[in-house]
DSSP file (Angstrom, degrees, kcal/mol; ACC not computed):
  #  RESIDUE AA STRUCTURE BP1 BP2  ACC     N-H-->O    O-->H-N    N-H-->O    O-->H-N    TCO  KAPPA ALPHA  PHI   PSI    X-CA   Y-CA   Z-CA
    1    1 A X              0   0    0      0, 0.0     2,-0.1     0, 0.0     0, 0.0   0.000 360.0 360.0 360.0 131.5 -137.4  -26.8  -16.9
    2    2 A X     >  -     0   0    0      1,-0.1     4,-2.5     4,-0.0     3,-0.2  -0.359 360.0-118.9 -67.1 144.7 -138.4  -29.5  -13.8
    3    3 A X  H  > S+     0   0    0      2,-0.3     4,-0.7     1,-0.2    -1,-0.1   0.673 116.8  54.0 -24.1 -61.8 -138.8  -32.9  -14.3
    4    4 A X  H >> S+     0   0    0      2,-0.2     4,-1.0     1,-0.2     3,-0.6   0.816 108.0  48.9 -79.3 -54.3 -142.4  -32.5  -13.1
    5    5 A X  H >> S+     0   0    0      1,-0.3     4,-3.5     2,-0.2     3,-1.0   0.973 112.4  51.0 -62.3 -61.7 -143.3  -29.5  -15.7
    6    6 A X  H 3X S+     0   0    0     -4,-2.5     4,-0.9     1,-0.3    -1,-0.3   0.677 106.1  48.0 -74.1 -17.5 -141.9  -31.5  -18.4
    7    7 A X  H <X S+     0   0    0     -4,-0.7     4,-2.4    -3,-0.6    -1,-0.3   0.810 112.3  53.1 -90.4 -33.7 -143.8  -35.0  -17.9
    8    8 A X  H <X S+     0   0    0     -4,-1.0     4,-0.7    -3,-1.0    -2,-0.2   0.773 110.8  54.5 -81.2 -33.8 -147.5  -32.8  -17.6
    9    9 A X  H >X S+     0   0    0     -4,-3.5     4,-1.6     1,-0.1     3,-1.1   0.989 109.7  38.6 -41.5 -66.2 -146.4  -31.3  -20.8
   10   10 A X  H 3X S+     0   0    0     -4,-0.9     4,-1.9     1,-0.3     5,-0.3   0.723 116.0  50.8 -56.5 -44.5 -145.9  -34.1  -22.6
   11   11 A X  H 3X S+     0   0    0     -4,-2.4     4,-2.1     2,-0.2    -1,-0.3   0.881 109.9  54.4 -61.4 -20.6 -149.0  -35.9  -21.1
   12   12 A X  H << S+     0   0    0     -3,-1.1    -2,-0.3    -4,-0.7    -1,-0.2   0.816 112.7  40.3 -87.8 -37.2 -150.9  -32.9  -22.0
   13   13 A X  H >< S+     0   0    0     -4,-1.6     3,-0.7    53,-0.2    -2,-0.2   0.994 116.7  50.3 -81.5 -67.4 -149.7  -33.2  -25.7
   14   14 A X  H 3< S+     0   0    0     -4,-1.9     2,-0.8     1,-0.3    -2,-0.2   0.840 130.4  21.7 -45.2 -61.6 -150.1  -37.3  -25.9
   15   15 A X  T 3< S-     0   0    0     -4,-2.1    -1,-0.3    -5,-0.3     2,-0.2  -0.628  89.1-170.4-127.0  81.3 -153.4  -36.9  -24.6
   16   16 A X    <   -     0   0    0     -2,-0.8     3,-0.3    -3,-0.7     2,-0.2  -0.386   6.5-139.5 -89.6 152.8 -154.8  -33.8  -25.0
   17   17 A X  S    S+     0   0    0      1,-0.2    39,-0.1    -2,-0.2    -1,-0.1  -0.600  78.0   4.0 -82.7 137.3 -158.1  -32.0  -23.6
   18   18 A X  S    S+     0   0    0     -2,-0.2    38,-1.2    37,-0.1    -1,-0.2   0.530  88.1 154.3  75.1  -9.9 -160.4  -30.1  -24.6
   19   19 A X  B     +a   56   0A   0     -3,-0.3    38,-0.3    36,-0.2     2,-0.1  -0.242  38.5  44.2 -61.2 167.5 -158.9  -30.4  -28.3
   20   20 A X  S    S-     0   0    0     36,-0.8     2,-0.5    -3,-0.1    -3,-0.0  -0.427  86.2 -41.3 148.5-139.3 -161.0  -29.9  -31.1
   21   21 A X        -     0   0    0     -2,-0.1     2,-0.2    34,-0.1    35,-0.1  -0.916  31.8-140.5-122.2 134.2 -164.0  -27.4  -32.5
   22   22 A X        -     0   0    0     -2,-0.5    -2,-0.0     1,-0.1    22,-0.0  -0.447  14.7-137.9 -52.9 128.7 -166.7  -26.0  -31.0
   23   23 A X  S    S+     0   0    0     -2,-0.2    -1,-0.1     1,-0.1    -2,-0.0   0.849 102.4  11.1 -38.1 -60.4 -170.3  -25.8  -33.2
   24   24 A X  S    S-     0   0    0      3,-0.0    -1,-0.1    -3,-0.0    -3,-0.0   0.336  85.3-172.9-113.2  11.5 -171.4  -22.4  -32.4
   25   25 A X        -     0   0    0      1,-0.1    20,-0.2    18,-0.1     3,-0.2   0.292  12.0-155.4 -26.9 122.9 -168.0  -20.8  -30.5
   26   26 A X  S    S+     0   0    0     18,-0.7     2,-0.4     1,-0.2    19,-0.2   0.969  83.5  21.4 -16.4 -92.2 -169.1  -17.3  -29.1
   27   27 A X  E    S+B   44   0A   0     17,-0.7    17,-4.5     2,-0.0     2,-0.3  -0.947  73.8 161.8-117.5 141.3 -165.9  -16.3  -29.2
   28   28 A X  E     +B   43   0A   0     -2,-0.4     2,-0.2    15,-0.2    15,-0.2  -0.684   5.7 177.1-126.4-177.1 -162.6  -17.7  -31.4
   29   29 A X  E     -B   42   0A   0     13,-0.7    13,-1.6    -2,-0.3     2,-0.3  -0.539  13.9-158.3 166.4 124.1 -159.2  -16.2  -32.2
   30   30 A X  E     -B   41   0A   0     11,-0.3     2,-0.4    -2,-0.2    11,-0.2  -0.882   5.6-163.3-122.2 127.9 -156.9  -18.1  -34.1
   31   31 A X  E     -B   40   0A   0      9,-1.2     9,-2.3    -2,-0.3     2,-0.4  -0.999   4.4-171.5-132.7 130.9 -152.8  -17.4  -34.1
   32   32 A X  E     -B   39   0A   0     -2,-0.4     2,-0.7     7,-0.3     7,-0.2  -0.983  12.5-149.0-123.8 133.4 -150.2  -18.6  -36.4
   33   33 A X  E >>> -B   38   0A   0      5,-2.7     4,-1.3    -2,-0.4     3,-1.2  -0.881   3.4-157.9 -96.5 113.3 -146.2  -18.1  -35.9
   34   34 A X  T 345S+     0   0    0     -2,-0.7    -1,-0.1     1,-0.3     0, 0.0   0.708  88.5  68.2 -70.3 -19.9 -144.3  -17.8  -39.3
   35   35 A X  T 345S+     0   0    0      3,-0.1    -1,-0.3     1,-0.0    -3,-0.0   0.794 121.7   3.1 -40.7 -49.5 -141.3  -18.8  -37.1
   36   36 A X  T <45S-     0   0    0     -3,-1.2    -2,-0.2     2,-0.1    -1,-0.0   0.507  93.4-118.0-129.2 -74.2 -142.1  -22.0  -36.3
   37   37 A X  T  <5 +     0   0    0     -4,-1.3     2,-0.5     1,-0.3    -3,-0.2   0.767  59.5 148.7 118.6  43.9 -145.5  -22.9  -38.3
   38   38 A X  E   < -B   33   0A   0     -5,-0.8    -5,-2.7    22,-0.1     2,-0.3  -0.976  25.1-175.0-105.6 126.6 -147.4  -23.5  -35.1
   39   39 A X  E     +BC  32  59A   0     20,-2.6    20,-1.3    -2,-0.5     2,-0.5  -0.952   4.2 178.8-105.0 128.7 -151.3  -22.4  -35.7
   40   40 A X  E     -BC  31  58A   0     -9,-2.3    -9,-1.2    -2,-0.3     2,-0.5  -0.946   5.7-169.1-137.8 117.6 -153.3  -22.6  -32.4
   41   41 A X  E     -BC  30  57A   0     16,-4.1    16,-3.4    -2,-0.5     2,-0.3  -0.979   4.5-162.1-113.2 133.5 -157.3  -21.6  -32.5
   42   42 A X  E     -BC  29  56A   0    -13,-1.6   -13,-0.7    -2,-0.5     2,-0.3  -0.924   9.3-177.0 -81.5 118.4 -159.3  -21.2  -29.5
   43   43 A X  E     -BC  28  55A   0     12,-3.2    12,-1.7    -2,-0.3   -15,-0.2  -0.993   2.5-175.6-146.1 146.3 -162.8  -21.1  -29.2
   44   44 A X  E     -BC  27  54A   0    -17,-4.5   -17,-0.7    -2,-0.3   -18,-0.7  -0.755  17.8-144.4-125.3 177.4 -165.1  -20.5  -25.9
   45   45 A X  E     - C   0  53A   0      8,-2.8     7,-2.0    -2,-0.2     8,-0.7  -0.862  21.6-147.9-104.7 144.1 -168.7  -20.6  -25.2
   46   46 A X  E     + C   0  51A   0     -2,-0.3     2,-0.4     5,-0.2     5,-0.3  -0.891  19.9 173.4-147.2 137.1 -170.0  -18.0  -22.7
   47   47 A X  S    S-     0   0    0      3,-2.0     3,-0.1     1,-0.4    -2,-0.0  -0.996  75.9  -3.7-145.3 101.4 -173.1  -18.3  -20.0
   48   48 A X  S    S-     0   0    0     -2,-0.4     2,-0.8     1,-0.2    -1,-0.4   0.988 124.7 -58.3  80.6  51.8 -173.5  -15.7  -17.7
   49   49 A X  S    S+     0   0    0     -3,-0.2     2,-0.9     1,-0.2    -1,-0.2   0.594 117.9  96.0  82.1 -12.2 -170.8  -13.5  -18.3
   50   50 A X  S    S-     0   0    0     -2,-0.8    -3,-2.0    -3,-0.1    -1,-0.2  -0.825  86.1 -95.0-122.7 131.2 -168.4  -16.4  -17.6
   51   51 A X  E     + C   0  46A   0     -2,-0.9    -5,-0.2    -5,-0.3     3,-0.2  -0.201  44.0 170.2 -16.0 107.0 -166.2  -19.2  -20.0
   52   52 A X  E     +     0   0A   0     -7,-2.0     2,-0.3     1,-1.1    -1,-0.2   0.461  68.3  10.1-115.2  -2.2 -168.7  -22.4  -19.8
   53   53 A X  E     - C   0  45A   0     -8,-0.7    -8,-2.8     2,-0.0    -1,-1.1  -0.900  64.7-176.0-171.1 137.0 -166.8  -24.4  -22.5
   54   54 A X  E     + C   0  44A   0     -2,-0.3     2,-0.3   -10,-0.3   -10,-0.2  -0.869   3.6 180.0-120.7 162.8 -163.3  -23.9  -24.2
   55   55 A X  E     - C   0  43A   0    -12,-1.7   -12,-3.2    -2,-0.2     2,-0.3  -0.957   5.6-167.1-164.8 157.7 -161.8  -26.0  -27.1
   56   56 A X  E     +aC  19  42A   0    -38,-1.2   -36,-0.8    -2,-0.3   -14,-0.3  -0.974  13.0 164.3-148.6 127.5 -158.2  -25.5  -28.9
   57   57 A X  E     + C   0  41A   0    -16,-3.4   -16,-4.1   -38,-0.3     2,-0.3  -0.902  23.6  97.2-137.0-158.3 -157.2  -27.1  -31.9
   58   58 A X  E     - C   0  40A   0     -2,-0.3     2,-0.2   -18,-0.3   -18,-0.2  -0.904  61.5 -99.6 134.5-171.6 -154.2  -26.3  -34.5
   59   59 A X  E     + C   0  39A   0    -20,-1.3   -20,-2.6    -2,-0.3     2,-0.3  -0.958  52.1 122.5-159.3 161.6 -150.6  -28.0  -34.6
   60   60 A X        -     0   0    0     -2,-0.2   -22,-0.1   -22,-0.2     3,-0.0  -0.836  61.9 -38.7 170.0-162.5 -147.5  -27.1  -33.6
   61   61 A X  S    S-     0   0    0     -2,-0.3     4,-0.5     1,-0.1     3,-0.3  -0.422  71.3 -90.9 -92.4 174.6 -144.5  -28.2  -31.2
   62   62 A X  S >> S+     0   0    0      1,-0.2     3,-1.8     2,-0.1     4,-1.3   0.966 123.9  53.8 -48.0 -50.5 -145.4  -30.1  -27.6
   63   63 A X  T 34 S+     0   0    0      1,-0.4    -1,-0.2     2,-0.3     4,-0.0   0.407  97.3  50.5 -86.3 -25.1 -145.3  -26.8  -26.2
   64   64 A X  T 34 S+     0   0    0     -3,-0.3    -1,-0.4     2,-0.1    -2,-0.1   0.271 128.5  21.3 -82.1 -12.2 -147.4  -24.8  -27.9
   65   65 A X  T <4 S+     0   0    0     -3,-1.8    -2,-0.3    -4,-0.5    -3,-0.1   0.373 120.6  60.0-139.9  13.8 -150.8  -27.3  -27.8
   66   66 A X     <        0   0    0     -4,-1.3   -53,-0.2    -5,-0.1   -54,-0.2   0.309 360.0 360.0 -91.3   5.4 -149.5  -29.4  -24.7
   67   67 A X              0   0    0     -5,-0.3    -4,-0.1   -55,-0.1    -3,-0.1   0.313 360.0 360.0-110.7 360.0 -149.3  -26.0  -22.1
């Protein structure tokens, strides 16, 4: 993995975007890996046929909620 990949992970997990829950989500879907114990839910809003808001929360490794 580059040097470059691996610091925009990590910024992306320290300070992450978009994290948390949506009021009304459209649509959600939630996934949990019995491997690991990482849970990640996604929820969008959608206006006009298109995404207008997404939000993610859960926990997990950096890689799975920093990507």
């Amino acid at each position: 993995m580059s040097e470059m990949y691996t610091e925009r992970l990590l910024d992306h997990y320290r300070h992450p975007r978009n994290r948390g829950r949506l009021a009304s989500p459209d649509l959600a879907g939630e996934e949990y890996n019995a491997l690991c114990g990482d849970r990640v839910r996604i929820e969008v809003r959608v206006r006009e046929e298109r995404i207008a808001e997404a939000w993610f929360d859960g926990r997990g490794c950096a890689l799975c909620l920093g990507a």
